[in-house]
Predicted model as a PDB file, atoms N, CA, C, CB and O in Angstrom, pLDDT in the B-factor column:
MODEL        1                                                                  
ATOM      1  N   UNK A   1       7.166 -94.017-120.168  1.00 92.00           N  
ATOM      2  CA  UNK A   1       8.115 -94.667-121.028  1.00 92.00           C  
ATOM      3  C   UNK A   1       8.726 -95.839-120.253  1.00 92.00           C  
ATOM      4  CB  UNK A   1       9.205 -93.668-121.520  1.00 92.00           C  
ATOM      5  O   UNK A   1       8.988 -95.614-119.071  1.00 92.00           O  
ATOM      6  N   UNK A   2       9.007 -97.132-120.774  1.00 95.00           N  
ATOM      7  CA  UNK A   2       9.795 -97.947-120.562  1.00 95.00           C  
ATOM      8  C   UNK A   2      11.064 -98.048-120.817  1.00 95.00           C  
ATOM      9  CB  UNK A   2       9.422 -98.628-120.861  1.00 95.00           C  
ATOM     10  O   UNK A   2      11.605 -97.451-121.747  1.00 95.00           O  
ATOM     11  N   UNK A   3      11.779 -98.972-119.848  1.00 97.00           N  
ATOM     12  CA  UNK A   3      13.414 -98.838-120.201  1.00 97.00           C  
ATOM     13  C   UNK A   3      13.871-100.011-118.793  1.00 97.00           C  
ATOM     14  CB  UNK A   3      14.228 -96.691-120.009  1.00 97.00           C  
ATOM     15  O   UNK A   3      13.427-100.421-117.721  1.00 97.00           O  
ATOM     16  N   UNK A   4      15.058-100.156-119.709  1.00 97.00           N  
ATOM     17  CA  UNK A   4      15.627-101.540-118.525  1.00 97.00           C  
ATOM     18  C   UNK A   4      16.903-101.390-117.908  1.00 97.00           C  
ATOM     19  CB  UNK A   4      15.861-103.084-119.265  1.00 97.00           C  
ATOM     20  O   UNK A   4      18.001-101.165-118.417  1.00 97.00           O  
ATOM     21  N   UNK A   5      16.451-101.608-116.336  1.00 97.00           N  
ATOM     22  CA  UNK A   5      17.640-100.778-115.371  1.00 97.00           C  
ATOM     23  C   UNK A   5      19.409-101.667-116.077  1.00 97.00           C  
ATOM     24  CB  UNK A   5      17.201-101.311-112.971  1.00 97.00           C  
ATOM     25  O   UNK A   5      19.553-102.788-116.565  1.00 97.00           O  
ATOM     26  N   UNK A   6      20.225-100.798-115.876  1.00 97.00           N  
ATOM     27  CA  UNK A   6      21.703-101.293-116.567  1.00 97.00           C  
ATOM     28  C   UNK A   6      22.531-100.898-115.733  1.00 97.00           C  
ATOM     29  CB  UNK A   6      22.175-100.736-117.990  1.00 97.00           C  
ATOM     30  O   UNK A   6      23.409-101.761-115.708  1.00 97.00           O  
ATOM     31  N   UNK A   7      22.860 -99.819-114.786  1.00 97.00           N  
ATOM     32  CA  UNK A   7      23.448 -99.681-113.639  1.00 97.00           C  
ATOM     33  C   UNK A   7      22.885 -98.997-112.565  1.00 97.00           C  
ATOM     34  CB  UNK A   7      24.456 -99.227-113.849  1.00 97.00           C  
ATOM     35  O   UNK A   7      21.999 -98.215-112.909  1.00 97.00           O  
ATOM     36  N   UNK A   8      23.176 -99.056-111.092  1.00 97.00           N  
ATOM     37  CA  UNK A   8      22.993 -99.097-110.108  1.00 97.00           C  
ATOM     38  C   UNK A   8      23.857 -98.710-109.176  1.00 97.00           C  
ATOM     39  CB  UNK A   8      22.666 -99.925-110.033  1.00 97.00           C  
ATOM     40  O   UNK A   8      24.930 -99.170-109.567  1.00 97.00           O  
ATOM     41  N   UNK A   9      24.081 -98.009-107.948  1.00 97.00           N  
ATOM     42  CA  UNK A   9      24.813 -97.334-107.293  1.00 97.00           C  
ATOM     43  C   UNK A   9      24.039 -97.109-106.062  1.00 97.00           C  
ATOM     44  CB  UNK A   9      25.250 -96.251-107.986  1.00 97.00           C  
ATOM     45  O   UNK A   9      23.620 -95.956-105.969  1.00 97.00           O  
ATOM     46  N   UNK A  10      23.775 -97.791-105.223  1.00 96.00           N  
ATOM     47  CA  UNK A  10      23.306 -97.825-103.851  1.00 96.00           C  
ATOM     48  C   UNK A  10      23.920 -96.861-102.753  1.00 96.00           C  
ATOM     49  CB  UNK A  10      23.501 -99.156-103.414  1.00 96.00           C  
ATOM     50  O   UNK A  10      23.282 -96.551-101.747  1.00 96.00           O  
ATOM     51  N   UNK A  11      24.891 -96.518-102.951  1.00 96.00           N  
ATOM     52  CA  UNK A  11      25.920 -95.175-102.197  1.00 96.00           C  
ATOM     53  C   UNK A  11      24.892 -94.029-102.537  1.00 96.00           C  
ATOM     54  CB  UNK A  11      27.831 -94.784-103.077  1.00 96.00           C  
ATOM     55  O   UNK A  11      24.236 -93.291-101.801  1.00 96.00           O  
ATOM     56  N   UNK A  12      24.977 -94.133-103.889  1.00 97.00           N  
ATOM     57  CA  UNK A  12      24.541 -92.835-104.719  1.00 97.00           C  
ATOM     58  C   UNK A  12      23.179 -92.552-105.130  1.00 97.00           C  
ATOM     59  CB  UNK A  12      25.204 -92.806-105.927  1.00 97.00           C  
ATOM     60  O   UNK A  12      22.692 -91.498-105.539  1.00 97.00           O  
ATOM     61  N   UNK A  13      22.672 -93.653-104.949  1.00 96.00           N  
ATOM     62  CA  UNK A  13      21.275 -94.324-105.350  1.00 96.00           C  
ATOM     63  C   UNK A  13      21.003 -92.871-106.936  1.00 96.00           C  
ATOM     64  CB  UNK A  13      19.670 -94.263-103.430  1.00 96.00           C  
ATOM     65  O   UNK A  13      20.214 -91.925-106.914  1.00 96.00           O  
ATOM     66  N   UNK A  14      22.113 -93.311-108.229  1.00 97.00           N  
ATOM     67  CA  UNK A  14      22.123 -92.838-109.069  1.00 97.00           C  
ATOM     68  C   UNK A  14      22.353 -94.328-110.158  1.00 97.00           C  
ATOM     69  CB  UNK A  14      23.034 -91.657-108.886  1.00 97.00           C  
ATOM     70  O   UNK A  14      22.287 -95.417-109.588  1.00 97.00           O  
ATOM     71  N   UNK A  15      22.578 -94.313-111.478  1.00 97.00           N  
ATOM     72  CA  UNK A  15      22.772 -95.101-112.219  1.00 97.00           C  
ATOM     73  C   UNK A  15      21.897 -94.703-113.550  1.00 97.00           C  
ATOM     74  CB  UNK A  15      22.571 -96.292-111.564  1.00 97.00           C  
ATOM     75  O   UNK A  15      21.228 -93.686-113.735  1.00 97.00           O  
ATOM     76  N   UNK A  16      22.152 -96.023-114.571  1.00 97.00           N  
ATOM     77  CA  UNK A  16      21.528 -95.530-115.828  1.00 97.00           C  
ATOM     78  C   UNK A  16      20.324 -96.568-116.260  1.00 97.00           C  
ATOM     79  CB  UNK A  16      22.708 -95.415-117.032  1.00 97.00           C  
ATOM     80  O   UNK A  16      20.092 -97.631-115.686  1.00 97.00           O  
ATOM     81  N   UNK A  17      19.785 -96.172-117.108  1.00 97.00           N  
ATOM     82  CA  UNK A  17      18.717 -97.351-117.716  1.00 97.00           C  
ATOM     83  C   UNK A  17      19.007 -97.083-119.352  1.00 97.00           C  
ATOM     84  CB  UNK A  17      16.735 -97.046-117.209  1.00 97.00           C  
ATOM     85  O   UNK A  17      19.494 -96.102-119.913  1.00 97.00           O  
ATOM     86  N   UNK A  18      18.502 -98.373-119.890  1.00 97.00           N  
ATOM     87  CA  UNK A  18      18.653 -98.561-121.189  1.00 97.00           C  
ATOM     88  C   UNK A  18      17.410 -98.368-122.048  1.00 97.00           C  
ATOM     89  CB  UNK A  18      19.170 -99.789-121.344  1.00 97.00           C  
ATOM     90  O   UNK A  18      16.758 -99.404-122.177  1.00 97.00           O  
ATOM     91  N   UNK A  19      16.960 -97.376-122.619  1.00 95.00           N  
ATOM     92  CA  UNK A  19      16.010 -97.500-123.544  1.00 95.00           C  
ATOM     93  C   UNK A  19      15.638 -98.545-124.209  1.00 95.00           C  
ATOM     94  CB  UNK A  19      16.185 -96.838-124.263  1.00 95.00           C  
ATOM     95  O   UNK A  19      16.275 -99.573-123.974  1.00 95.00           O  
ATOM     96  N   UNK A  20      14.890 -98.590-124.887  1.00 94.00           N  
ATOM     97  CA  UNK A  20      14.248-100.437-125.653  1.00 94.00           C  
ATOM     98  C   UNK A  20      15.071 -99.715-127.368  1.00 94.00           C  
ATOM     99  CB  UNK A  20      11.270-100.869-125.775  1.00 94.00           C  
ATOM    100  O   UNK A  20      15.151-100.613-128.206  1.00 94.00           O  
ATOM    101  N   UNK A  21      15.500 -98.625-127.767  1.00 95.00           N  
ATOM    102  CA  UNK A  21      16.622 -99.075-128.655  1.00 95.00           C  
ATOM    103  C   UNK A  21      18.027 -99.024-128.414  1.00 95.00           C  
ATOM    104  CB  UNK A  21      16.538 -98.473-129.691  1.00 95.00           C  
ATOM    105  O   UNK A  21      18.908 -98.753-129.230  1.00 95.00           O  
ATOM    106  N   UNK A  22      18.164 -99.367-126.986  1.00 95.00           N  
ATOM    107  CA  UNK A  22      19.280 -99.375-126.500  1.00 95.00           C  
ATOM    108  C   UNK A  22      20.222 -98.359-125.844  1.00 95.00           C  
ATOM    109  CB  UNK A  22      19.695 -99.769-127.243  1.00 95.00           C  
ATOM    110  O   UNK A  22      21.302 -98.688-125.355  1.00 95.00           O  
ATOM    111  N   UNK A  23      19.707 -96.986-125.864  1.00 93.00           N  
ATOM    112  CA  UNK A  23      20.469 -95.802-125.534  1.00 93.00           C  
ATOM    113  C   UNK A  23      20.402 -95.887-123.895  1.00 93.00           C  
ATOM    114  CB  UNK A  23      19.792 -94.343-126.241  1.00 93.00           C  
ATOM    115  O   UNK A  23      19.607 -96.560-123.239  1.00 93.00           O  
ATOM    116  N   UNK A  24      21.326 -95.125-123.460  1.00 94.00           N  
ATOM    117  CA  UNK A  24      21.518 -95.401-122.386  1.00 94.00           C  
ATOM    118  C   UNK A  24      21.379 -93.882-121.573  1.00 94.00           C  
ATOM    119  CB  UNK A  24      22.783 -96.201-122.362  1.00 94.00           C  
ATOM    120  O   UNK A  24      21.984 -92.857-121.886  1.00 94.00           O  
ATOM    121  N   UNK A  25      20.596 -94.013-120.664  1.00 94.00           N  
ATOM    122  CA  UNK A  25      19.935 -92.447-120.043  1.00 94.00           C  
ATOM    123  C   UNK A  25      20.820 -92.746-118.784  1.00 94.00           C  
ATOM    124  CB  UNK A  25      17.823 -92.202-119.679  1.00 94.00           C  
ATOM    125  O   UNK A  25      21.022 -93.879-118.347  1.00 94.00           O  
ATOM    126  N   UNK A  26      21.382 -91.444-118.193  1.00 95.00           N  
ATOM    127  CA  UNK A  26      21.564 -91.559-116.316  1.00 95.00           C  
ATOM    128  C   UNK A  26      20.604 -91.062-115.752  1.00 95.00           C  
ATOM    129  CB  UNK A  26      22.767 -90.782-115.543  1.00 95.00           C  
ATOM    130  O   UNK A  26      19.741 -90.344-116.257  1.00 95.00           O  
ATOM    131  N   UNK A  27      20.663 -91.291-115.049  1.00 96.00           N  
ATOM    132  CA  UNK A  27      19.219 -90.849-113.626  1.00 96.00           C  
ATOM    133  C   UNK A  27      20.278 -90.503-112.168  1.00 96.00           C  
ATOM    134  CB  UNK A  27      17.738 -92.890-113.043  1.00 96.00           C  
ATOM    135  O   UNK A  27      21.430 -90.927-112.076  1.00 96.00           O  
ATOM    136  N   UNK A  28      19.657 -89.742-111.223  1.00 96.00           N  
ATOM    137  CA  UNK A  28      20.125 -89.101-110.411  1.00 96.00           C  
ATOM    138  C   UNK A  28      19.429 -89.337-108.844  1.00 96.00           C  
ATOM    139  CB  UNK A  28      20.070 -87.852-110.993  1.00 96.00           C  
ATOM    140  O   UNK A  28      18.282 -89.738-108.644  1.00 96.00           O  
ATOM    141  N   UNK A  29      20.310 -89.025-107.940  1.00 97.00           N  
ATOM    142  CA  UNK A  29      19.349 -89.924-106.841  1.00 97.00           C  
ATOM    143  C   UNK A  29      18.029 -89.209-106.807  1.00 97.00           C  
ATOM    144  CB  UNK A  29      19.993 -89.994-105.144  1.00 97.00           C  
ATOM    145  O   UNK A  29      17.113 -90.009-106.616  1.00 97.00           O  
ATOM    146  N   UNK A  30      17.466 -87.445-106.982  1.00 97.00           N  
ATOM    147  CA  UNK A  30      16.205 -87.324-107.186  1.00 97.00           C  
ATOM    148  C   UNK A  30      15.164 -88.021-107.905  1.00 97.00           C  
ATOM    149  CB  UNK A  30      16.186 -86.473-107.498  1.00 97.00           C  
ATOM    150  O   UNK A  30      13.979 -88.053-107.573  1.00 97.00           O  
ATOM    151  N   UNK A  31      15.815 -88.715-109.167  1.00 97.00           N  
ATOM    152  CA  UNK A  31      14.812 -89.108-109.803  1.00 97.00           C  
ATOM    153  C   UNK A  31      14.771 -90.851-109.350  1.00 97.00           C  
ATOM    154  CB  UNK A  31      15.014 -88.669-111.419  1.00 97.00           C  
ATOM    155  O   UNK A  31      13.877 -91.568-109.797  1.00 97.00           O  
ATOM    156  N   UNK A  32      15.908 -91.428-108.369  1.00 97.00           N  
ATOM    157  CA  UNK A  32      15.344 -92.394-108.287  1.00 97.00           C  
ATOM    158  C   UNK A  32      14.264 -92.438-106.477  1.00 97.00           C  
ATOM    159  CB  UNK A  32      16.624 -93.461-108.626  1.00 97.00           C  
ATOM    160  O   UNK A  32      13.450 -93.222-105.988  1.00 97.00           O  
ATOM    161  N   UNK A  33      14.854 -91.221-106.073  1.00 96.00           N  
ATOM    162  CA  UNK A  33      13.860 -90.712-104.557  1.00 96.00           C  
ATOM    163  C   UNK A  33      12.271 -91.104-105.063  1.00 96.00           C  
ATOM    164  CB  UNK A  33      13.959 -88.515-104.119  1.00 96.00           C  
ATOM    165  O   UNK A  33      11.550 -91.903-104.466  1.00 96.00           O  
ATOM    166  N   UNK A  34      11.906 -90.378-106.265  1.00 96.00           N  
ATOM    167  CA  UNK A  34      10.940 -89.774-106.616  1.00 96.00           C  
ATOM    168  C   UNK A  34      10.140 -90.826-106.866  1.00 96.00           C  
ATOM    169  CB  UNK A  34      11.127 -88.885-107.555  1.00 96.00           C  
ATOM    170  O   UNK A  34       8.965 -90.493-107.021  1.00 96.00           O  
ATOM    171  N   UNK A  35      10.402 -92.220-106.980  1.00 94.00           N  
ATOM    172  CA  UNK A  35       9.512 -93.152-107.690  1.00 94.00           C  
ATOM    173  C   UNK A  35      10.021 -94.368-105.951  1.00 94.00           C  
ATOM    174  CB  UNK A  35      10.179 -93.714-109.941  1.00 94.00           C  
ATOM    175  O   UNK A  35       9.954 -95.577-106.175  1.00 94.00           O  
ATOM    176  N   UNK A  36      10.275 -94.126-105.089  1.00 93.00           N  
ATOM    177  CA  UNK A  36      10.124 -94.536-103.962  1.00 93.00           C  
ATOM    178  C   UNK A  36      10.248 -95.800-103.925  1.00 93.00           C  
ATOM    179  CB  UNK A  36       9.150 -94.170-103.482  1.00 93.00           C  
ATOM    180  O   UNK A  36       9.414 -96.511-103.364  1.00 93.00           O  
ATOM    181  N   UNK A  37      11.436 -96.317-104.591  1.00 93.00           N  
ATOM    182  CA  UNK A  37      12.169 -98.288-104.610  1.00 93.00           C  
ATOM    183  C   UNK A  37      13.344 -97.992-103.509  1.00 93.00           C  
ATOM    184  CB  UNK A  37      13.211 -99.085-106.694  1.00 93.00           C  
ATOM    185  O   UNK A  37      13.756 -96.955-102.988  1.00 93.00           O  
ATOM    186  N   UNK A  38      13.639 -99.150-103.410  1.00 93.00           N  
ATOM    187  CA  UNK A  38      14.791 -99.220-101.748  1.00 93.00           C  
ATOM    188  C   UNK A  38      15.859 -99.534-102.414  1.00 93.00           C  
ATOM    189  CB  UNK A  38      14.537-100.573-100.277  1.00 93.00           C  
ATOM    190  O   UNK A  38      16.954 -99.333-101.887  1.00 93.00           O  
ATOM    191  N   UNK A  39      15.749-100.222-104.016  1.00 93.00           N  
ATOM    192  CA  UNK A  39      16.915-101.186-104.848  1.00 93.00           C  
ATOM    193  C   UNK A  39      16.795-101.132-105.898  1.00 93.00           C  
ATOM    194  CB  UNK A  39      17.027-102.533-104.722  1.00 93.00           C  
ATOM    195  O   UNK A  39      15.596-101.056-106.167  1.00 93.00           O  
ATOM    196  N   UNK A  40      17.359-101.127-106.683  1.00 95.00           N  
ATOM    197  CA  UNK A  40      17.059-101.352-108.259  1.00 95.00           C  
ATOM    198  C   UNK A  40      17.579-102.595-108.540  1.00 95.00           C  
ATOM    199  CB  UNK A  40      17.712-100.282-109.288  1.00 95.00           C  
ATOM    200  O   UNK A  40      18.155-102.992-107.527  1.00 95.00           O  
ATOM    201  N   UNK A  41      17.652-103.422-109.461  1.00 95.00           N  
ATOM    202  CA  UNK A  41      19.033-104.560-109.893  1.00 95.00           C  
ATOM    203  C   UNK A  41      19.396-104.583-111.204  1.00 95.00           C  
ATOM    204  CB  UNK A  41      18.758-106.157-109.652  1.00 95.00           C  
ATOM    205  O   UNK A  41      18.500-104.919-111.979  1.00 95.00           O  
ATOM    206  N   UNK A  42      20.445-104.323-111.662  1.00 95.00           N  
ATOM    207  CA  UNK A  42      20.296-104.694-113.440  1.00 95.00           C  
ATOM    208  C   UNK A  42      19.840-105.737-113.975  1.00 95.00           C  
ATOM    209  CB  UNK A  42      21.423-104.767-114.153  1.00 95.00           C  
ATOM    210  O   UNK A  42      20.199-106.900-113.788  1.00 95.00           O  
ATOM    211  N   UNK A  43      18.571-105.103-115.044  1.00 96.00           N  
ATOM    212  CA  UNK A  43      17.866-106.508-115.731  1.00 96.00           C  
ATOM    213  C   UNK A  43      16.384-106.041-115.690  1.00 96.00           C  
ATOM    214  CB  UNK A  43      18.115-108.170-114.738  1.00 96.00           C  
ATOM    215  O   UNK A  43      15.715-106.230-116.706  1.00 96.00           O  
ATOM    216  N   UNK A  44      15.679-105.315-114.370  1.00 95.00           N  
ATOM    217  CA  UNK A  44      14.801-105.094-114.003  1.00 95.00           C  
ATOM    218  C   UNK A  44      14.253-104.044-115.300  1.00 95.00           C  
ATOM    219  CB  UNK A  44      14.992-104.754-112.627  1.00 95.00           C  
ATOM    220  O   UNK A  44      14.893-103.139-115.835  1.00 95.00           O  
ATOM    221  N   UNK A  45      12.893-104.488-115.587  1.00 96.00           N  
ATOM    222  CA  UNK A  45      11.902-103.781-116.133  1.00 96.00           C  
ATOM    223  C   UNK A  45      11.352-102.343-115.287  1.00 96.00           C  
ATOM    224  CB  UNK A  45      10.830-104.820-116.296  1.00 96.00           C  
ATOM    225  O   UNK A  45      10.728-102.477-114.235  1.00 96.00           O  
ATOM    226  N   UNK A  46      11.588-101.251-115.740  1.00 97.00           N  
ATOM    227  CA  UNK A  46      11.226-100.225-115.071  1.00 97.00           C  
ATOM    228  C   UNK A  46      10.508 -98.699-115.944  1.00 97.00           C  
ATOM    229  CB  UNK A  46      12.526-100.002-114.325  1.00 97.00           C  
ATOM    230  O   UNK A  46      10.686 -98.468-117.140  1.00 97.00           O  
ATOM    231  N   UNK A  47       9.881 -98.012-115.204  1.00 96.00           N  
ATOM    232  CA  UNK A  47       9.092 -96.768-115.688  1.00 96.00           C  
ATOM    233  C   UNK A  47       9.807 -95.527-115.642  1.00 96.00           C  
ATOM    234  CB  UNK A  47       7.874 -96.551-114.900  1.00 96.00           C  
ATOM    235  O   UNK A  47      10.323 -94.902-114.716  1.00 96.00           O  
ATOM    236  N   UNK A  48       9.746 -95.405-116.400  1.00 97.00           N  
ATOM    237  CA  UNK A  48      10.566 -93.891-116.262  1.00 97.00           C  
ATOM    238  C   UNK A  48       9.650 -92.519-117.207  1.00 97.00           C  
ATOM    239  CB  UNK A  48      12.471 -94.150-117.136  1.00 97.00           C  
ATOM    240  O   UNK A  48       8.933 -92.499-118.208  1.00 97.00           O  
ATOM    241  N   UNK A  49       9.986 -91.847-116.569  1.00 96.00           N  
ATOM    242  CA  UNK A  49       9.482 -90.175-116.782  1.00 96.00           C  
ATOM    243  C   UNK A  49      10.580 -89.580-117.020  1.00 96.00           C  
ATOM    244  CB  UNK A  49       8.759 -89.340-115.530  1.00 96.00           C  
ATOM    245  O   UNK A  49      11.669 -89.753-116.472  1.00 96.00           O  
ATOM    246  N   UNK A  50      10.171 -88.565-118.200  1.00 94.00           N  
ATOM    247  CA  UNK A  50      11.577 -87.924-118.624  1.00 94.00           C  
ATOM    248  C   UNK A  50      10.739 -86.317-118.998  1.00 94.00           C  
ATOM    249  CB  UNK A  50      12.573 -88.942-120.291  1.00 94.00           C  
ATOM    250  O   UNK A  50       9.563 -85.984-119.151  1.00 94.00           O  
ATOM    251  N   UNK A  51      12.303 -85.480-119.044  1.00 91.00           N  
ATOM    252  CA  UNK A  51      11.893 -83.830-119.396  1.00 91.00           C  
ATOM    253  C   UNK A  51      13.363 -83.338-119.944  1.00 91.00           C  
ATOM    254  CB  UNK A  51      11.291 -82.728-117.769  1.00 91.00           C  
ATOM    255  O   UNK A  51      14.434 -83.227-119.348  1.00 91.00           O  
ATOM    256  N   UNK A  52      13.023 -83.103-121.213  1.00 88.00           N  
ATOM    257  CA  UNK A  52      14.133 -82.602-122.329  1.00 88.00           C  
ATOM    258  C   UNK A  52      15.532 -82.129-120.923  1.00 88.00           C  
ATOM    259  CB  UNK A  52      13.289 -80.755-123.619  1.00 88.00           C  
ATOM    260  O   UNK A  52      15.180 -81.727-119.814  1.00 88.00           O  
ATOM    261  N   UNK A  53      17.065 -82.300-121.324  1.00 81.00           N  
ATOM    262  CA  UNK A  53      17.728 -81.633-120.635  1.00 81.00           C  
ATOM    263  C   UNK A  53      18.153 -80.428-120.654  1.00 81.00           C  
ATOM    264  CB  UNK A  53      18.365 -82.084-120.534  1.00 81.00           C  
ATOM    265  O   UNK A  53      18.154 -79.876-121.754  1.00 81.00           O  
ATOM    266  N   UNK A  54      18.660 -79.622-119.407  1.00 79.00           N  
ATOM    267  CA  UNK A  54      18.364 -78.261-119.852  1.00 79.00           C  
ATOM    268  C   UNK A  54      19.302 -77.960-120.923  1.00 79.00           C  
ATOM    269  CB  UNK A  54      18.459 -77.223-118.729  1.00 79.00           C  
ATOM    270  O   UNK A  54      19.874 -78.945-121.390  1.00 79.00           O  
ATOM    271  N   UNK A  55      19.554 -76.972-121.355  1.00 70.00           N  
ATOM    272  CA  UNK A  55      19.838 -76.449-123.002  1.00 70.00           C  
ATOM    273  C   UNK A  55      20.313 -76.919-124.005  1.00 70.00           C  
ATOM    274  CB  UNK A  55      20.498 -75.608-123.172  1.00 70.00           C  
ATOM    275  O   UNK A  55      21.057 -76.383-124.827  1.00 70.00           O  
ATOM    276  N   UNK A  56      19.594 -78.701-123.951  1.00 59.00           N  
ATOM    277  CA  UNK A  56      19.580 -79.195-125.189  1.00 59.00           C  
ATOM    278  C   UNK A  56      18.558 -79.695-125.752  1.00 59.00           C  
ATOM    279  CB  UNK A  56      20.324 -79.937-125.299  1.00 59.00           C  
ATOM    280  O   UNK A  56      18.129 -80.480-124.906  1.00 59.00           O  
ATOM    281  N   UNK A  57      17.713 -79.755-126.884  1.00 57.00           N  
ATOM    282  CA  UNK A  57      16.631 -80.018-126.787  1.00 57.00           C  
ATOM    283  C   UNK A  57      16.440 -81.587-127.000  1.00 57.00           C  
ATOM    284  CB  UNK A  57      15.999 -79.174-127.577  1.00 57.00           C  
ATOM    285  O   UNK A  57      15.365 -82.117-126.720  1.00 57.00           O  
ATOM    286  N   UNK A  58      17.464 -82.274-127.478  1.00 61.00           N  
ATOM    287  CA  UNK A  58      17.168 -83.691-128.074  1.00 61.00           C  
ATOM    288  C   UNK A  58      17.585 -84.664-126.615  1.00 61.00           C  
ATOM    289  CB  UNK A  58      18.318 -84.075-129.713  1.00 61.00           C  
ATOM    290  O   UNK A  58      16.993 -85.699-126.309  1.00 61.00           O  
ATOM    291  N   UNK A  59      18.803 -84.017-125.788  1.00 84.00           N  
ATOM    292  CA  UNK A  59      18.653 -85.001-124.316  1.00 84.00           C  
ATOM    293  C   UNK A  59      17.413 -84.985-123.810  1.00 84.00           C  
ATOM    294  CB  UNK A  59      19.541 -84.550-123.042  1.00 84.00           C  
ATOM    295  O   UNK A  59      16.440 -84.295-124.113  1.00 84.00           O  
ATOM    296  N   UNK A  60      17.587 -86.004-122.828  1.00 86.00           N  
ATOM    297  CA  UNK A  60      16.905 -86.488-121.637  1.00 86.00           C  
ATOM    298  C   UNK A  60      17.276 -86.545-120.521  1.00 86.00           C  
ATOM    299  CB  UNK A  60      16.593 -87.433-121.691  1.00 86.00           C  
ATOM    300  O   UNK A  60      18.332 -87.162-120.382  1.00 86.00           O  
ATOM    301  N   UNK A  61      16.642 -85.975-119.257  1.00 92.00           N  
ATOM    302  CA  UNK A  61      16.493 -85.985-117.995  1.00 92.00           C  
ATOM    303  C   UNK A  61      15.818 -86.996-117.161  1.00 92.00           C  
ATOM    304  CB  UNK A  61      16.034 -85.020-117.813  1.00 92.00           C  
ATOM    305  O   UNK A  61      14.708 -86.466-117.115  1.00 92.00           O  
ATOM    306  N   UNK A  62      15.689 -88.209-116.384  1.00 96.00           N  
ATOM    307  CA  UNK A  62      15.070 -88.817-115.875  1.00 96.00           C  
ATOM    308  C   UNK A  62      14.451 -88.205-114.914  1.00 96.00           C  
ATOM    309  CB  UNK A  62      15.575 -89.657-115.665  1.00 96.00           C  
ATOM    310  O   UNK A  62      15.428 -87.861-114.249  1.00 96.00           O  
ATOM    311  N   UNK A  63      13.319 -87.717-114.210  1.00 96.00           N  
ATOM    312  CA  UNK A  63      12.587 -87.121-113.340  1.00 96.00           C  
ATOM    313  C   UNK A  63      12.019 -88.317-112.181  1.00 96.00           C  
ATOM    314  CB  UNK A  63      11.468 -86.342-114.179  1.00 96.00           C  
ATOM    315  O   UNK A  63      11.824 -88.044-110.997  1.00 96.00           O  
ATOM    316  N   UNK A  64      11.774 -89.881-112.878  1.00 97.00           N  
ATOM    317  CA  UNK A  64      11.571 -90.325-111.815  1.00 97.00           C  
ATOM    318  C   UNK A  64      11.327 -91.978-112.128  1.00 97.00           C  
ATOM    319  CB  UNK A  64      10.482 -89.496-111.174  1.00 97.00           C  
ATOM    320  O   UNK A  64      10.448 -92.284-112.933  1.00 97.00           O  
ATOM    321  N   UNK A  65      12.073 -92.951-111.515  1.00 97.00           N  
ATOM    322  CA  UNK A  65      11.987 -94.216-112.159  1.00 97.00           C  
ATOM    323  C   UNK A  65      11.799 -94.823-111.218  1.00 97.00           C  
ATOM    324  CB  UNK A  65      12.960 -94.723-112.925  1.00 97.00           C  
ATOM    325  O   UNK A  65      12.249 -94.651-110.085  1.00 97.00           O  
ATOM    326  N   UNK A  66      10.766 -95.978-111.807  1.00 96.00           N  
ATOM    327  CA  UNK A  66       9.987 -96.612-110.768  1.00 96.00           C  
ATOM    328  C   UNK A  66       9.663 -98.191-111.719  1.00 96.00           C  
ATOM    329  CB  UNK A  66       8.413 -95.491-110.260  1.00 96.00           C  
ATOM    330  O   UNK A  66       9.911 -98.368-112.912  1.00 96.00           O  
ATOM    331  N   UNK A  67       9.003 -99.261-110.675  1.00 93.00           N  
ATOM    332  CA  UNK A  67       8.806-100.212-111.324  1.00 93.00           C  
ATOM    333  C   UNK A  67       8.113-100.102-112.221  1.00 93.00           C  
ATOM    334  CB  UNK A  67       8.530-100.971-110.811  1.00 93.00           C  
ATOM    335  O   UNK A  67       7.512 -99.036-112.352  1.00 93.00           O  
ATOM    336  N   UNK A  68       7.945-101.084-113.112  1.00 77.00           N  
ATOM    337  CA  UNK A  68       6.828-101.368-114.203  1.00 77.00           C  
ATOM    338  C   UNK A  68       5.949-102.207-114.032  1.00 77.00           C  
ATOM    339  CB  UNK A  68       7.230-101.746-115.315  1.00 77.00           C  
ATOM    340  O   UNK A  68       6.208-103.358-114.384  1.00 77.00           O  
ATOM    341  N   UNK A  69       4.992-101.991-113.603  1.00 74.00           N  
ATOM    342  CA  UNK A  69       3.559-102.755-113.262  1.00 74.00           C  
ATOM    343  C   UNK A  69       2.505-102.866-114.531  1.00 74.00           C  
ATOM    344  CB  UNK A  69       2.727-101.861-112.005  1.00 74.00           C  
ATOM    345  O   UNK A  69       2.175-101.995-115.336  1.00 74.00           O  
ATOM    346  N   UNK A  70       2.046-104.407-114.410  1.00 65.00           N  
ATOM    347  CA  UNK A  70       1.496-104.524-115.667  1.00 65.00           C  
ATOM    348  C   UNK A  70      -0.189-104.483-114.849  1.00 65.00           C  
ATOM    349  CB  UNK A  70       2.120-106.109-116.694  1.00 65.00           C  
ATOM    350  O   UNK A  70      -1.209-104.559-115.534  1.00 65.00           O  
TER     351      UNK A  70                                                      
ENDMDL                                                                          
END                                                                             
């Protein structure tokens, strides 16, 4: 899935991305470990992997965000 980075937290290396209809997901420093960037910046085109959150079925979990390579 695609989505476009919107905040950023380099302390925390946590922040959120924006879905392409605009919703706005957080991500956690595992899931930004997991896709192995040093930086994010808001604006940036990025990949993300997701897995329902736990005991809700309609959230989202980010598992791991990474650039978007065409």
């Amino acid at each position: 899935m695609q989505a476009t980075a919107y905040t950023y937290d380099p302390q925390t290396r946590s922040g959120q991305v924006l879905l392409d209809d605009g919703t706005p997901v957080p991500f956690d420093a595992p899931a930004f470990d997991a896709g192995g960037l040093r930086l994010l910046r808001p604006g940036q085109r990025v990949r993300i992997e997701t897995e329902p959150a736990e005991g809700s079925g309609t959230d989202l979990r980010i598992t791991l965000v990474t650039l978007q390579t065409f």
